[in-house]
Each structure stands twice: as C-alpha cells, then as structure tokens.
N, C-alpha and C positions, 0 to 999 in steps of 0.2 A: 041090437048088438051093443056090447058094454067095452069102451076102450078105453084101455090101461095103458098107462106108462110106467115101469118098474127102471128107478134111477137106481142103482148099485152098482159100487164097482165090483166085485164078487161074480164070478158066473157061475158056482155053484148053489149062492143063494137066491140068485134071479131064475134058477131052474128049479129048485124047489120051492118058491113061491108062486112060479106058471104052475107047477102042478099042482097043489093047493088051490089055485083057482082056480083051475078048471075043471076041479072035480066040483066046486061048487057051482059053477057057470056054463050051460052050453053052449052059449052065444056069447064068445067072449073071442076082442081082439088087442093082443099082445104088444106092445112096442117096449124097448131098451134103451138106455142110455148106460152109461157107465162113469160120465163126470159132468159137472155143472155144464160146461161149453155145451157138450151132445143132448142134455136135456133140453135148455133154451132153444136149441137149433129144432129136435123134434115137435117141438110145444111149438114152436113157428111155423111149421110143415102141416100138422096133423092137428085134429078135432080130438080132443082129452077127455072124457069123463074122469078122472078121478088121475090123480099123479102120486104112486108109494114111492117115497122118497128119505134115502137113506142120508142120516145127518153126518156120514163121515168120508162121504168117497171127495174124488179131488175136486178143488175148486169151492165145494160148499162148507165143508169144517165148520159144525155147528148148525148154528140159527144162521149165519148168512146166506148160505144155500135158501134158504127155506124162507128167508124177506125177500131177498132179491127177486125170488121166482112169485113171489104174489105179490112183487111190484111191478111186475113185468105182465103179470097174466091173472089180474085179480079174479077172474070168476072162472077159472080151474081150480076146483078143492082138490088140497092137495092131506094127505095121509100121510107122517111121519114112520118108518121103518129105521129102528135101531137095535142093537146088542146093548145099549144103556140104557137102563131101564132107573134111574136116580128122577125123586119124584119131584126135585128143584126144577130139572132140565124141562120134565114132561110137563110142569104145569107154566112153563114162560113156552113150549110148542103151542100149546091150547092156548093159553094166554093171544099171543101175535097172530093167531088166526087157524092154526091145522085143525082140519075136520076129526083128525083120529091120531093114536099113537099105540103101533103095535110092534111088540116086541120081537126078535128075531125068535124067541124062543115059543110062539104061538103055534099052536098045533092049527091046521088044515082047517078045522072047524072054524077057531076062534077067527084065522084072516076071513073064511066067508063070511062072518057073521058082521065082521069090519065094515068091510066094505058095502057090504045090507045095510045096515043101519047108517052108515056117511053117506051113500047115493037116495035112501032119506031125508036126508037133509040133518039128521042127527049126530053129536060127535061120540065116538066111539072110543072109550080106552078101556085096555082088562079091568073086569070087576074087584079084583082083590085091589086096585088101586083107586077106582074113582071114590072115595070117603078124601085121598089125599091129597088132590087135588089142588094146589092154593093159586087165590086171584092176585092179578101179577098189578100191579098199582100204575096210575097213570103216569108217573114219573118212566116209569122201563116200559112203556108202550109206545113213549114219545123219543125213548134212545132205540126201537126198534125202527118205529117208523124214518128216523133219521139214517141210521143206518145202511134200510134196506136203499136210500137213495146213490149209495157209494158203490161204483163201479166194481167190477170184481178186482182189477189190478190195485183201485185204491184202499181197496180191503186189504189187499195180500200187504201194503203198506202200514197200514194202521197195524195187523197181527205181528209185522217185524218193531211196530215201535211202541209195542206193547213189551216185548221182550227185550227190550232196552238199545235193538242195536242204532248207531248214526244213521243218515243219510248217505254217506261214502258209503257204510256194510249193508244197505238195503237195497242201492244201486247195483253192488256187487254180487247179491244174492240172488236179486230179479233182473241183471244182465241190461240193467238200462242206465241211461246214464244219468248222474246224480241234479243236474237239474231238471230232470224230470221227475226225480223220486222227491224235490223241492215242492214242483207244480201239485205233483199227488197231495203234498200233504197240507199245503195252502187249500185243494179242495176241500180235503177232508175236514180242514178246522170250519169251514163256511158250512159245509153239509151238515156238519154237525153242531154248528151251533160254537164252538168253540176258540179258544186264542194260544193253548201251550200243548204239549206234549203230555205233560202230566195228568189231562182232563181227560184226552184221546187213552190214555193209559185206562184210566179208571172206567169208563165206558166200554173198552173192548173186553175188560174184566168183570164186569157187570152181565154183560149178552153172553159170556162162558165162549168165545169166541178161545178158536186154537192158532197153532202154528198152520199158515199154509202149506200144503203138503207141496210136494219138490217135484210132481208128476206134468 
C-alpha cells in the first residue's frame, strides 16, 4: 500500500490529482492537508511515503514550507507541486533536497510516472526541463539550511521585514504584541547568522521567499 499526502489548499486540484493517481495505483492510500499547520500535524499522526506538496498554499509561501517540513521529517521525500513552473525556483526545489517537481499542468501519465521514479529513489522533473536545471552553490544551501531552522511565526516576521515594515506594523499585522515581534527577530538574526535587518532583507530575497498570506 503506497501513502500519499497531497498538501494544497485548492480542493479541486487535490481531486484531480487523487484521480491521476489512482488511475495509476491500485493500492494507494490518500491523505490531505490544505496549509502548512495540517501537514505537520498529519506527517505527526501517519506513516508518509512520499508528501506532493504545493509551494504556495498558507503557511508555506515558497521554499519555507518545503525546509521546515524536511527539517521536521527529514526521511519523508517530499515531491514539490506547483502552477510555477520558472527554472530559478525549480532548480533551488532540487537544489535543498525535493525528490521531484511537477507542474500543475502534467497530465495523469506524467504524475504516475513522478511518483515511480521518486519512490525509486530517483528525482523526477519534466523532460523538456531537466537540460535546465542549475546547481544551487554552497553559499544558498547554508541560507536554506539556516532558514529551515526559523519557526513558522519567525518566518512570517522576517517576510514582513523583508517588505520594509517596523516592528509596531509587524506586531499589528500578526496581532501580537511588539516585543514579541523584538524576541522574533533577535532569533532570527541568531538563526541566521546575522546582526541588522538589511542582511535578513537580502536572505529572504535570495530563498524567493513571499508575503505571508493572511489565512
């Protein structure tokens, strides 16, 4: 029996990817998440072979979704699922460690043949792209692994003070109060190695890291 975790927040595309795979699997067992929180919580509960995991539902925005969850559960291979298909993004996914990267646009075939070849042990992305591939330098595999150490809330910090706002507008946004949004960022400059705002800037712009979404 092959157990699946499909993270999307979408429930029309989480229904069209069960079907996809199950036309190619007849021993196959299904589980959902819909944001960062419910994946961690299932991946806690249940035995994963493999975790399709979409870079843009809530909580994950990006590559931190996607370190935190293989710093959390390093020997669950996890499979990237996106509608962004830019060959920067795909090769720092493969780069930090995803078994695979398949496009939202793959036919039925191409996810069973994904997931064949990554429960192989081999990584999987569309053919028209692997020539594009590029290796991601030791330098961005040391600000992932950094990264992936920062809590989700002190993420959600670093993406507001990426986007320029204070401490009072970070507080205000994430509804907690402003020295806590202090404590956050004193971790974050330890986690990451760092001492101003400006560096934490240049880092969460490097990882293609987004706005937290408001969910």
């Amino acid at each position: 029996m092959l157990n699946l975790l499909i993270a999307d927040d979408h429930p029309l595309y989480r229904d069209a990817l069960k079907g996809a795979l199950r036309m190619a699997f007849s021993e196959l067992n299904i589980y959902e998440s819909n944001d960062l929180n419910s994946t961690v919580d299932l991946l806690e509960q249940q035995e994963v072979d493999l975790l399709l995991l979409d870079l843009h539902m809530p909580g994950s925005s990006d590559l931190f979704g996607l370190l935190h969850i293989q710093k959390l559960y390093p020997d669950v291979p996890v499979a990237v699922v996106s509608g962004t298909e830019d060959i920067a993004l795909i090769s720092k996914v493969i780069g930090v460690g995803a078994l695979g990267f398949i496009p939202k646009t793959a036919s039925a075939q191409e996810i069973g043949d994904a997931v064949n070849v990554i429960m192989e042990g081999d990584v999987w992305v569309p053919e028209k792209l692997r020539q594009q591939i590029q290796q991601v330098d030791e330098t961005f595999s040391a600000l992932a692994e950094n990264v992936a150490s920062l809590t989700p809330s002190q993420y959600k910090v670093l993406c507001y003070m990426r986007d320029g706002l204070l401490n009072k507008q970070i507080g205000y946004n994430l509804e907690i109060a402003e020295a806590t949004v202090k404590a956050h960022v004193t971790a974050i400059f330890r986690k990451l190695g760092i001492n101003n705002r400006t560096q934490a800037v240049l880092i969460a712009s490097q990882l293609q890291l987004e706005p937290p979404s408001q969910d």
